[in-house]
C-alpha positions in Angstrom: -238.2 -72.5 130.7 -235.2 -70.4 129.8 -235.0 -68.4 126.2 -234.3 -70.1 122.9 -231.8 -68.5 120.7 -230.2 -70.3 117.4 -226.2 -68.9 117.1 -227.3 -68.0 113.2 -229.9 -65.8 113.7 -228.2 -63.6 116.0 -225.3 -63.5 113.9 -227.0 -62.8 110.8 -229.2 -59.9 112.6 -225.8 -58.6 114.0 -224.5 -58.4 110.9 -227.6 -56.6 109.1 -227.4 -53.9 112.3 -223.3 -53.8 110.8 -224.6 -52.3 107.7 -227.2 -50.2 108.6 -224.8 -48.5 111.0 -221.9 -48.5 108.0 -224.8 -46.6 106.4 -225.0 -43.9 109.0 -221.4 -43.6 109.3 -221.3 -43.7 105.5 -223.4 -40.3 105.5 -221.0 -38.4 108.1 -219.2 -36.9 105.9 -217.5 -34.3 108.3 -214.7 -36.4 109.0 -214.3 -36.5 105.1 -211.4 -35.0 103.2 -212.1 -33.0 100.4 -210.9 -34.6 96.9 -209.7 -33.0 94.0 -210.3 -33.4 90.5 -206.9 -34.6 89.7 -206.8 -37.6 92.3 -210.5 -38.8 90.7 -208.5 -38.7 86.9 -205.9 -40.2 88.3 -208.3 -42.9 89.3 -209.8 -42.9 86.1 -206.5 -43.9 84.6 -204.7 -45.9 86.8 -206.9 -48.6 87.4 -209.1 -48.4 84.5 -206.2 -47.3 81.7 -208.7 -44.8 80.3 -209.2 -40.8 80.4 -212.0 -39.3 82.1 -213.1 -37.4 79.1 -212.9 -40.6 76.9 -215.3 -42.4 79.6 -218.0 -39.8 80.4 -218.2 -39.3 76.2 -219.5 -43.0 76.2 -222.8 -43.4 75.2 -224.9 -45.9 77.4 -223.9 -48.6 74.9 -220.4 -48.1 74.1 -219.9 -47.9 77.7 -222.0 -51.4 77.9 -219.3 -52.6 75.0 -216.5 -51.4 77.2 -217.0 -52.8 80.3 -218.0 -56.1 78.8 -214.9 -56.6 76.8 -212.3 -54.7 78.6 -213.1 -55.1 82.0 -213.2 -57.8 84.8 -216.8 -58.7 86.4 -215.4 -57.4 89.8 -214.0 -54.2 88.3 -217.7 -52.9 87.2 -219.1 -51.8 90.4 -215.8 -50.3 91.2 -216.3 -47.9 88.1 -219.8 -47.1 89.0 -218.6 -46.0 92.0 -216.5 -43.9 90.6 -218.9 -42.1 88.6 -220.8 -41.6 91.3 -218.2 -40.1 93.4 -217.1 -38.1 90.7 -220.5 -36.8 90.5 -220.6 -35.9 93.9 -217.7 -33.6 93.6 -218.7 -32.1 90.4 -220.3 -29.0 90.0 -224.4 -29.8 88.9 -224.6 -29.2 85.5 -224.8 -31.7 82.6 -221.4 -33.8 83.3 -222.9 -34.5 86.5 -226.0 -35.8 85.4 -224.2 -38.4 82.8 -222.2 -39.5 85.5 -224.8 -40.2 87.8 -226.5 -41.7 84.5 -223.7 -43.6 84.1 -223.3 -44.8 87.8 -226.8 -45.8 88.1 -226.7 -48.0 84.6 -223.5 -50.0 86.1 -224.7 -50.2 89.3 -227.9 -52.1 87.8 -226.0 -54.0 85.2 -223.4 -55.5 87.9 -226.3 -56.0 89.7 -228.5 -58.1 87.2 -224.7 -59.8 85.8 -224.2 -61.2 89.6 -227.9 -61.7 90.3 -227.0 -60.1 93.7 -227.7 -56.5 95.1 -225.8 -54.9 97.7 -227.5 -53.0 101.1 -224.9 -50.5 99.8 -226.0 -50.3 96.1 -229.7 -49.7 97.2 -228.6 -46.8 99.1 -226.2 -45.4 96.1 -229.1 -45.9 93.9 -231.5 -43.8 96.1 -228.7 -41.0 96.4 -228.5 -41.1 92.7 -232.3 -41.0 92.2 -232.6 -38.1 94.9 -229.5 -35.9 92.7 -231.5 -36.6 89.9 -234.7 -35.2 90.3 -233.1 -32.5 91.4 
């Protein structure tokens, strides 16, 4: 007469209230330090080996040609993220709307490449929708 449980289910719905609470921390930003330009360039080139100029000048399919031949599988989302961050910080004109362009394609191409999607990536994608139809 006591309560059932199954170890697994509470551990998997622990572990879904982990992300949704990552999300609301995620969206604090107070705590946040501001970023400058030159520590997202530097990002740019140090892990990518590639200017930030030469990267947001891409076209949707020479940045599809890049990151298939240059780059790793695991090193794709890390670039979207990137842009996306990049965007954040920028000022809203048009480089920020090709980086969020840019974000958002990568996003959905790592996406469809892994056949998995992220908790995480569906709330990047909705940010990136929201700045868009701005």
């Amino acid at each position: 007469m006591g309560i059932r449980y199954e170890k697994d289910t509470i551990l998997n719905w622990i572990n879904e209230m982990g992300k949704f609470l990552r999300l609301l921390v995620d969206k604090y930003e107070a705590f946040d330090e501001p970023t400058e330009p030159a520590v997202i360039e530097e990002g740019y080139h140090k892990f990518f080996g590639k200017q930030r100029d030469w990267l947001i000048g891409l076209s949707q399919d020479e940045l599809l040609t890049y990151v298939e031949q240059e780059l790793e599988t695991e090193q794709i989302r890390p670039l979207a993220l990137l842009f996306l961050r990049d965007a954040l910080l920028s000022p809203a004109d048009e480089t920020q709307q090709q980086l969020l362009y840019k974000s958002k394609f990568l996003l959905e191409h790592v996406s469809q490449k892994l056949a998995s999607f992220s908790f995480e990536d569906y709330g990047n994608l909705t940010l990136i929708n929201e700045r868009l139809q701005k």
